[in-house]
C-alpha positions as CSV (number, residue, x, y, z in Angstrom):
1,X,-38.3,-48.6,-35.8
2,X,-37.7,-48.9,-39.7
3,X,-36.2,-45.5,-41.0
4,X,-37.8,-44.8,-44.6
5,X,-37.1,-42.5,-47.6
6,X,-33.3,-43.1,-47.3
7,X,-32.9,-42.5,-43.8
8,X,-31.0,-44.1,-41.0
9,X,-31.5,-44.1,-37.3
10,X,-28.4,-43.6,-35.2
11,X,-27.7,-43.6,-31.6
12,X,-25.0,-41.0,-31.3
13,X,-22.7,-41.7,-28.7
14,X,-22.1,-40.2,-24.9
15,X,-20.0,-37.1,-24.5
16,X,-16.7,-38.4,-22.2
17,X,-17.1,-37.1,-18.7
18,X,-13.5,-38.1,-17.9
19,X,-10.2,-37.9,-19.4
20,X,-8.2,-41.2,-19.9
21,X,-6.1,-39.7,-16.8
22,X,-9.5,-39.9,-14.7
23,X,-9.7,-36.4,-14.6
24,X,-13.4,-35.2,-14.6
25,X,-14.5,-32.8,-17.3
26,X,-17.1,-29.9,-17.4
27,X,-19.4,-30.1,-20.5
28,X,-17.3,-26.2,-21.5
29,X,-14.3,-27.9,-21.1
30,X,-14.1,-30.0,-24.4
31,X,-16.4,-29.8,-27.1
32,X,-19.5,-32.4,-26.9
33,X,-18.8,-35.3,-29.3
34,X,-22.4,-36.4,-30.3
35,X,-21.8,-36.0,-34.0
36,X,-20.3,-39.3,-34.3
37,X,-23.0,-42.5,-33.8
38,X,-23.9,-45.8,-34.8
39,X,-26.0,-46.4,-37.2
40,X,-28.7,-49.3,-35.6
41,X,-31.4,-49.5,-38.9
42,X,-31.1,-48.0,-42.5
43,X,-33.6,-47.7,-45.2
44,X,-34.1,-50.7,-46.6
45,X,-33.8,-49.5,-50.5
46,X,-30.5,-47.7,-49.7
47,X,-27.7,-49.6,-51.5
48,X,-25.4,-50.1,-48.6
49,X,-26.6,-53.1,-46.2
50,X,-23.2,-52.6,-44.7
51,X,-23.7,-49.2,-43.4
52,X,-25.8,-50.9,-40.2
53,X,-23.8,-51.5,-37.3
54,X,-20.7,-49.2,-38.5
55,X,-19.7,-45.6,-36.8
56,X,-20.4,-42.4,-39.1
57,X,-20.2,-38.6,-38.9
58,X,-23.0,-36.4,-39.0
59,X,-23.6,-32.7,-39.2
60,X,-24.0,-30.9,-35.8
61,X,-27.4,-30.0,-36.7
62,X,-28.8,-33.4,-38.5
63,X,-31.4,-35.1,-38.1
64,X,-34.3,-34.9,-35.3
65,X,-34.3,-36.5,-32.2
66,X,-36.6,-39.7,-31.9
67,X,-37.4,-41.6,-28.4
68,X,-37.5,-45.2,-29.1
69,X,-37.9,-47.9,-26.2
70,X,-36.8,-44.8,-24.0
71,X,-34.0,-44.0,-25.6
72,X,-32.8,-41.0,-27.6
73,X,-31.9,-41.9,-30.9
74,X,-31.6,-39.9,-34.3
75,X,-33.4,-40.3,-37.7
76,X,-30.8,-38.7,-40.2
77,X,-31.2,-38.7,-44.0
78,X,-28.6,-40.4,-45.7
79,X,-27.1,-37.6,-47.7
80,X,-26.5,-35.6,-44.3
81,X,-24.0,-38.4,-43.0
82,X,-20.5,-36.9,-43.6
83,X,-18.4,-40.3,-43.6
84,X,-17.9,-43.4,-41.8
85,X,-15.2,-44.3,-39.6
């Protein structure tokens, strides 16, 4: 899928069920951590070719859910990405 209008599509990453001790979580026990992703395609006019592949931070409420090749992925515009890690 090729995001357009200066959007990216991200695939925001799995919320930890364990702790680095091996202790399993509940989803109310820490707070869910899919506002960070990777951003797999961009817009091709944006001006930052380098932003593909790299980690960014994104609103709790951006973007809308898209199922590509069975997978849930978002499509985010590029002004709601807070930074990039």
């Amino acid at each position: 899928m090729q995001p357009l209008n200066e959007n990216v599509l991200v695939k925001p990453e799995k919320e930890e069920t364990t702790s680095k001790g091996g202790i399993v979580l509940q989803s109310t026990t820490e707070e869910k951590n899919t506002n960070i992703g990777e951003v797999l395609e961009a817009d091709e006019d944006l001006h930052y070719p380098e932003l593909v592949g790299s980690r960014v931070v994104f609103g709790k409420y951006a973007g809308v859910t898209v199922n590509v090749d069975g997978e849930n992925l978002l499509l985010i515009k590029y002004k709601e990405l807070l930074g990039v890690l």
